[in-house]
Structures are given as structure tokens and as C-alpha cells.
C-alpha positions in Angstrom: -46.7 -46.1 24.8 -44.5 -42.9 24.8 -47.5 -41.6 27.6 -46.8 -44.0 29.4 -43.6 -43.9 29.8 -44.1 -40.7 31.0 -46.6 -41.3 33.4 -44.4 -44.3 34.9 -41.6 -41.3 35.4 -44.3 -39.4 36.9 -44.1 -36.6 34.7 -47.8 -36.1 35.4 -48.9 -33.2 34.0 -46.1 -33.7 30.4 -48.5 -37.2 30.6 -51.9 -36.2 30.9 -51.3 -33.4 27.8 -50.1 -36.8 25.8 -53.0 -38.7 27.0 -55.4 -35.8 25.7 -54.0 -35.8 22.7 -54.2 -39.5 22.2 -57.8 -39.2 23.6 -59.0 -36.9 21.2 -57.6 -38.8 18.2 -59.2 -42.1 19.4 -62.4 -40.2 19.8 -62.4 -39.0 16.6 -61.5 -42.4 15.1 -63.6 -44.5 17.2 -66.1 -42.5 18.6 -67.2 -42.2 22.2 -68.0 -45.7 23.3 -64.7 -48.2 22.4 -61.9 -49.7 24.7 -59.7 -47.6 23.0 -60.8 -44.3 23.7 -62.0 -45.9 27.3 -58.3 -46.8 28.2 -57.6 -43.3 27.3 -60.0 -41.6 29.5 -58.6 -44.1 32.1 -55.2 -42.5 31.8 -56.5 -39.2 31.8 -58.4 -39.3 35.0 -55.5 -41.4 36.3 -52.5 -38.5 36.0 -55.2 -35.9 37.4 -55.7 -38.0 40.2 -51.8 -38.9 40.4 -51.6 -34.8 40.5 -53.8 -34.5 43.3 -56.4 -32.8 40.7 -58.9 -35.3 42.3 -62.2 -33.0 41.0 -61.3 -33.1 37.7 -60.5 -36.6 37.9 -63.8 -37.5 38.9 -65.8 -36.9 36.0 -63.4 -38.4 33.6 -63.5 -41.5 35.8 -67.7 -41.3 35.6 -67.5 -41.0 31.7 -65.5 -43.8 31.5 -67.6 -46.4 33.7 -70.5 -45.0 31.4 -68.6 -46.0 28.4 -67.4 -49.4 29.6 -71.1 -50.0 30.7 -72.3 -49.6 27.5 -69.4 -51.3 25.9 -68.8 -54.4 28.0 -72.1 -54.3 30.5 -72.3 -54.7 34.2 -70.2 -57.7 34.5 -67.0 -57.3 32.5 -64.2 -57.0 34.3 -62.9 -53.7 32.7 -66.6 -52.5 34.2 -66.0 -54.3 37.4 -62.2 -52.4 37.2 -63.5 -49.4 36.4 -65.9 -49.0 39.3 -63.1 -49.0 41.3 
């Protein structure tokens, strides 16, 4: 939660190099398609995009709706959220 706490100080880019790091671990533990590693993408995409990075959030955001898809299906709401 230490990213987070971060991120709600909006210590954006200090945030996203946390949430990387915590991505990649969860990757490596859980592979490429669990909620874990989804939420991380999530709060990846989400400091880019807080840091006006808005291209580079993009396709974060798109692997993660491709994950949840294949995790949850069309009509789970973390899908649902993450379509949005």
C-alpha cells in the first residue's frame, strides 16, 4: 500500500516506479493473466495518465481490459470497470 500512498500524495512519477516494481514481481509470481498483476497494470496506467503521459497510458490500460477479459469475461464488473 506504500504506492499508494504515494499516488494519493500525488507523487506520480515516485508512484508509477513503485507500481512497476510491484508489477513486475506479481508478473513473475502470477503470470500475465491474475487480478493481482491486473490491479497493477491499473495503477500503472493510472499515474501515467495522472501525469498527463496519456499515450503511454493507453496501452497499459488495453492490456489490462485484455487480461480482465480473459480473467473475469465480458460481464464482471472489474471488466465492465475496466472498459472505462
Amino acid at each position: 500500500m506504500y504506492a499508494k500512498s504515494i499516488f494519493e500524495q500525488r507523487e506520480y512519477v515516485r508512484a508509477e516506479i513503485l507500481w512497476r516494481e510491484e508489477l513486475e514481481s506479481r508478473r513473475k509470481l502470477h503470470g500475465d493473466v491474475h487480478k493481482d498483476m491486473l490491479d497493477s497494470l491499473y495503477w500503472v496506467a493510472r499515474c501515467l495518465f495522472e501525469h498527463r503521459q496519456y499515450a503511454a497510458a493507453e496501452p497499459v490500460w488495453r492490456e489490462e481490459l485484455a487480461g480482465r477479459l480473459k480473467v473475469h469475461g465480458e460481464l464482471h464488473t472489474d471488466t465492465c470497470d475496466a472498459r472505462h
